[in-house]
C-alpha positions as MATLAB code, in Angstrom:
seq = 'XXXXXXXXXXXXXXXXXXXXXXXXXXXXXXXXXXXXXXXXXXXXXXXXXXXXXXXXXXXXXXXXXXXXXXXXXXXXXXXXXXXXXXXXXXXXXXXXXXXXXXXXXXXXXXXXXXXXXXXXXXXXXXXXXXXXXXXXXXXXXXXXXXXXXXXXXXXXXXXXXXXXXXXXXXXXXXXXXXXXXXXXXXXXXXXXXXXXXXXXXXXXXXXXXXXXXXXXXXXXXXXXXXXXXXXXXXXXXXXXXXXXXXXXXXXXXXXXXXXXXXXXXXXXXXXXXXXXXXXXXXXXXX';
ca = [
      22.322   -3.841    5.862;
      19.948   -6.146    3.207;
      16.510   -6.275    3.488;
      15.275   -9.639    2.455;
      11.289   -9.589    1.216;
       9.864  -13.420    1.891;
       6.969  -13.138   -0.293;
       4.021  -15.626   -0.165;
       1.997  -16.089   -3.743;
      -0.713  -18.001   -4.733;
      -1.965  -16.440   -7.839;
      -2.003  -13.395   -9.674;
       1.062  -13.672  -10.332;
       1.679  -10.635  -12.839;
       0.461   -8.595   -9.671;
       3.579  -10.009   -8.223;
       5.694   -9.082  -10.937;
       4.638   -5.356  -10.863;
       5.077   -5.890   -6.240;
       8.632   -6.859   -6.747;
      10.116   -4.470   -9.802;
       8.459   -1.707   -6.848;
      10.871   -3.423   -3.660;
      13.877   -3.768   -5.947;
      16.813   -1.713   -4.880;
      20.345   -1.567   -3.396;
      20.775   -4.226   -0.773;
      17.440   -5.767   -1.544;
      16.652   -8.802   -2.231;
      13.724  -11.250   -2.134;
      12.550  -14.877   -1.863;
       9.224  -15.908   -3.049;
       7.193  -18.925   -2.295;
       4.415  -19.751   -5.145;
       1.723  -22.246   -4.450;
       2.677  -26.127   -5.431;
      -0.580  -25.869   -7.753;
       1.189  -23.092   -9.750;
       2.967  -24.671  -12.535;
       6.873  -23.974  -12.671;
       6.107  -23.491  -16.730;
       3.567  -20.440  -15.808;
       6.116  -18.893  -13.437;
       8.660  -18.939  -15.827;
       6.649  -16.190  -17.856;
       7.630  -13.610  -15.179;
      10.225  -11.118  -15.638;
      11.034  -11.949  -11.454;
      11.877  -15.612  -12.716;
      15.105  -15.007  -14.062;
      15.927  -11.359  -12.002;
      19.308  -12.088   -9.786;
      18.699  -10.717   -6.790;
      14.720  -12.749   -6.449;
      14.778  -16.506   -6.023;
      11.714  -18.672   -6.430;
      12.540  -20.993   -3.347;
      12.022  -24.786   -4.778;
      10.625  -26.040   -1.923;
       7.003  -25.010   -2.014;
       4.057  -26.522   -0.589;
      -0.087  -26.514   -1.133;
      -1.070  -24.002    0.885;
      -4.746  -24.341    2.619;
      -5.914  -21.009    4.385;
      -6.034  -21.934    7.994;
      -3.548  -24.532    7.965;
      -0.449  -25.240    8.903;
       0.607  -25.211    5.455;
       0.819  -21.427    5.732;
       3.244  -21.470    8.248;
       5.536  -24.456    6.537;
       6.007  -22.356    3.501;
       6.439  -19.040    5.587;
       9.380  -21.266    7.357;
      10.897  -22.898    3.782;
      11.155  -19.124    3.076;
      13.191  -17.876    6.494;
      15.257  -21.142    6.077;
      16.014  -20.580    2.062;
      17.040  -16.110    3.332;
      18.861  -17.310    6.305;
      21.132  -19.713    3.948;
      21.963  -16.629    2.183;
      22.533  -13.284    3.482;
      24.057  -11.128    6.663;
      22.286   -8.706    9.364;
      19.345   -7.247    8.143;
      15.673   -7.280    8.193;
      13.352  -10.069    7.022;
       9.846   -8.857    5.615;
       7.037  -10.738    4.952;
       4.513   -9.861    2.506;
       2.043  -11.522    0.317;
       1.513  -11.494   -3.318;
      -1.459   -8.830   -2.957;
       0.881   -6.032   -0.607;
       2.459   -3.482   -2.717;
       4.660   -0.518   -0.925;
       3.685    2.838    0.144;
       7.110    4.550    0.374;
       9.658    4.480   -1.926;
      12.768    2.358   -1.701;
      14.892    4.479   -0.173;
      12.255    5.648    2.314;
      12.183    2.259    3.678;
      15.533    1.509    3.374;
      16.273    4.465    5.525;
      13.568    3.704    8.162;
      14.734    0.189    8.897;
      18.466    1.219    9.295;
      17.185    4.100   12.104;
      15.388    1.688   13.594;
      17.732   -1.484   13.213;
      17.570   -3.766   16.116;
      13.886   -3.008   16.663;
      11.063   -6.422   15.602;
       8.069   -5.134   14.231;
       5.058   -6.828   14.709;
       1.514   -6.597   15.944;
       0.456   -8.641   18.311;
      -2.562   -9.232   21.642;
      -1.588  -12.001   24.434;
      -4.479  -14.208   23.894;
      -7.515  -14.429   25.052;
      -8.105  -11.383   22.676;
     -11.690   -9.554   23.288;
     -12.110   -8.933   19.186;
     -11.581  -12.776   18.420;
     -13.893  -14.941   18.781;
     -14.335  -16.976   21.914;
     -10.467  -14.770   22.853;
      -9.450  -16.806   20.108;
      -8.589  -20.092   22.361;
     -10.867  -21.958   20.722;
      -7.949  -21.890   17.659;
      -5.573  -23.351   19.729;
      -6.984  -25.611   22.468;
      -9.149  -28.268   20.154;
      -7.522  -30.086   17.254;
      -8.124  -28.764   13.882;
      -6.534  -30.775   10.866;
      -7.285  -28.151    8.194;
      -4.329  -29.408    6.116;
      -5.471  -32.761    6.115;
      -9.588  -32.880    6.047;
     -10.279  -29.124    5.207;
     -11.930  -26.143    6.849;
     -15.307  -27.515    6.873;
     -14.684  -30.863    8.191;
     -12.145  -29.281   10.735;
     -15.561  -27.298   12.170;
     -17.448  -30.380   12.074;
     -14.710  -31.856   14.203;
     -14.402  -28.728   16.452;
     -18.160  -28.890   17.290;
     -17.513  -32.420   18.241;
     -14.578  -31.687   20.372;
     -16.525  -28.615   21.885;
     -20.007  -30.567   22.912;
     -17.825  -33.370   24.289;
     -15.467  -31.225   26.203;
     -12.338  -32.162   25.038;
      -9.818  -29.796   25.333;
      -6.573  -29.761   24.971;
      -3.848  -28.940   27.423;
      -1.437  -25.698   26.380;
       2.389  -25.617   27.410;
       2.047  -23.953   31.082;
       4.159  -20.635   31.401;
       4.419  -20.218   27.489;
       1.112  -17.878   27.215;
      -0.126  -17.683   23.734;
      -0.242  -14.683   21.450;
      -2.210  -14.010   18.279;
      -1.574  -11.006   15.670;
      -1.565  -10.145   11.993;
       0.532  -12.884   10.287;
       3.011  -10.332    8.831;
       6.177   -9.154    9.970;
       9.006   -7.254    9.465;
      12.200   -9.065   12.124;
      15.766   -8.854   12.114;
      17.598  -11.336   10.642;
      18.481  -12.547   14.115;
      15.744  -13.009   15.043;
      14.423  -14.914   12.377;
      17.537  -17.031   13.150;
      16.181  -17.355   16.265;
      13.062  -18.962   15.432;
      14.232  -21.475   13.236;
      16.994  -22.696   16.219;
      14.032  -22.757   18.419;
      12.093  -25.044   16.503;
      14.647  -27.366   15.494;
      15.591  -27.844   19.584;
      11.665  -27.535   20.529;
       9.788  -29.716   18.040;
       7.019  -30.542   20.547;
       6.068  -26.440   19.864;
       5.840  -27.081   16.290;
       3.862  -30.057   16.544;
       1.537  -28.657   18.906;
       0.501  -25.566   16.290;
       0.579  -27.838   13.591;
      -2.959  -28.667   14.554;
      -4.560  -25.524   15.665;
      -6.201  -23.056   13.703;
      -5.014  -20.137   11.240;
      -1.838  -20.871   13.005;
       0.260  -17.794   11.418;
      -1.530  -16.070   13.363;
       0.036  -16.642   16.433;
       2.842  -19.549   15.895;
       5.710  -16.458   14.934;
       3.929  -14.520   17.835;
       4.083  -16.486   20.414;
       7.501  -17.666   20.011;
       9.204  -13.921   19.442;
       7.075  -12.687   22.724;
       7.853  -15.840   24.568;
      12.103  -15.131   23.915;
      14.719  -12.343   24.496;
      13.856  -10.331   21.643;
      10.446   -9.699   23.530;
      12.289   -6.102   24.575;
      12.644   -5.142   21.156;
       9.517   -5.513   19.874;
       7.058   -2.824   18.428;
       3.478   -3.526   18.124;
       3.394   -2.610   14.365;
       3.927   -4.488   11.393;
       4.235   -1.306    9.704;
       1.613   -2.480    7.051;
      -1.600   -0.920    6.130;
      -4.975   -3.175    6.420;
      -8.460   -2.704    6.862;
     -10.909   -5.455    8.496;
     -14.659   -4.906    8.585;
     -17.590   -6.380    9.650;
     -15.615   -9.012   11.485;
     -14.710  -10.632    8.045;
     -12.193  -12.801    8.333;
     -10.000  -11.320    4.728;
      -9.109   -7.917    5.157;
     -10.785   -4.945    2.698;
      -9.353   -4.503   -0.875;
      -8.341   -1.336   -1.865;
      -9.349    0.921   -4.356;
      -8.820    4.314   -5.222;
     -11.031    6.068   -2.879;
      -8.379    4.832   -0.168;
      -5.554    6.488   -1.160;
      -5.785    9.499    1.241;
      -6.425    6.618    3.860;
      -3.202    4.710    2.383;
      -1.178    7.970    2.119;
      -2.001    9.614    5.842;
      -1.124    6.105    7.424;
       2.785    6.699    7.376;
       2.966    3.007    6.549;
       5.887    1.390    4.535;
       3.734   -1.594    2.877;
      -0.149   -1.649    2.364;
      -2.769   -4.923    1.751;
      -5.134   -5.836   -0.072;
      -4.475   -4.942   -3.449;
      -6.073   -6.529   -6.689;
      -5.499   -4.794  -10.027;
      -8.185   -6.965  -11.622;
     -11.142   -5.210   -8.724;
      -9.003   -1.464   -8.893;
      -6.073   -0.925  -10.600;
      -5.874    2.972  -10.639;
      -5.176    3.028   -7.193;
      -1.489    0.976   -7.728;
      -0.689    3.407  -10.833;
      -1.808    6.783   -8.242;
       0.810    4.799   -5.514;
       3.321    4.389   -7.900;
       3.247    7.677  -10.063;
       2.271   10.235   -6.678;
       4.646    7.825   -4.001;
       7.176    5.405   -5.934;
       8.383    7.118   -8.630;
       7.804   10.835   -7.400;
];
């Protein structure tokens, strides 16, 4: 069985070096998708550049935080795995996860539990988001194309002049922490579904932090609703209703240890970087 890593960078990319010599291992294999603005000359300085089992998928895009964008490359990686390899799991991570269990921990986990789609996930409205969250997905927001704050200025608009959008009826909406860890059929799954329902695609093109809920909504809206578990098996803190989750440092290793997770977010070796060389010399390389 491989386990494919999609892996979303924007920067830091040295912190993604050190994520992806940690995930390496029999039947492993990863994609990454680095920001257009990244310069194919600066990611060429990376030992993952020229590794053969990690691909730097070509087609990347500009991603904008709250746009679409997110979701386009998310899909360029699924499409550039899919191309590629058998049954499996798909995993998606960003630049700033790093692992909590060694490699053949999680190898071992996701062949006992093979068949099973792990991700977290509230049918919207949601009581911790504000407004339920339906304010993301029934006004236009054109994040990609104006930006966040001219989006709000437009949403305000939109909101004082009552115009709402109608929502696909019996297709309820679902919102959750943008990563995942699917089967490979799944995944395959999504991308038919898009390709024969375009009108879906379009519709969460212009809504709000869209991964967020597009990958939701379609896996708890298809058969593979019966195999889902509401855990992306990742380890994240939110406070203070901040929308970027906590980074870590070493004071949250107990925290990171006791969680049983496989992956953990947000790391930043520049802000802590004792508590990636505890993980790896205590967890990794134990």
């Amino acid at each position: 069985m491989d386990i494919t890593y999609l892996i979303l960078a924007h920067n830091k990319l040295h912190q993604v070096d050190r994520l992806i010599g940690n995930l390496l291992g029999n039947d492993v294999y990863i994609y990454i998708h680095i920001d257009k603005r990244v310069h194919s000359s600066e990611i060429k300085q990376y030992n993952f550049a020229s590794h053969k089992r990690v691909k730097v998928i070509r087609n990347r895009v500009a991603v904008s935080w709250g746009g679409f964008s997110m979701v386009q490359a998310t899909l360029n990686l699924m499409k550039a795995a899919c191309t590629h390899h058998q049954e499996g799991y798909c995993v998606l991570l960003s630049g700033q996860d790093f692992p909590l269990q060694p490699v053949h921990h999680i190898n071992a986990f996701l062949n006992e539990n093979y068949g099973k789609e792990f991700l977290q996930y509230w049918q919207l409205p949601y009581k911790n988001w504000i407004n339920g969250g339906l304010d993301r997905i029934k006004y236009y927001w054109f994040v990609d194309k104006i930006g966040m704050d001219e989006s709000n200025v437009f949403f305000n608009f939109q909101r004082e002049n009552k115009m709402e959008r109608s929502y696909f009826k019996d297709y309820p909406p679902y919102g959750g922490s943008q990563w995942w860890c699917l089967t490979t059929s799944c995944v395959r799954y999504i991308l038919d579904f898009i390709k024969q329902n375009p009108i879906v695609v379009e519709y969460f093109e212009l809504t709000l932090i869209p991964d967020e809920s597009f990958f939701k909504t379609i896996v708890l809206n298809s058969p593979f609703k019966e195999n889902v578990v509401n855990d992306n098996l990742k380890y994240i803190v939110f406070e203070g209703g901040k929308p970027h989750p906590n980074l870590m440092r070493l004071d949250d290793f107990d925290s990171l240890v006791n969680s049983k997770k496989l992956w953990g977010r947000k790391f930043d070796m520049a802000y802590d970087n004792q508590i990636l060389d505890k993980i790896e010399n205590q967890i990794l390389l134990a």
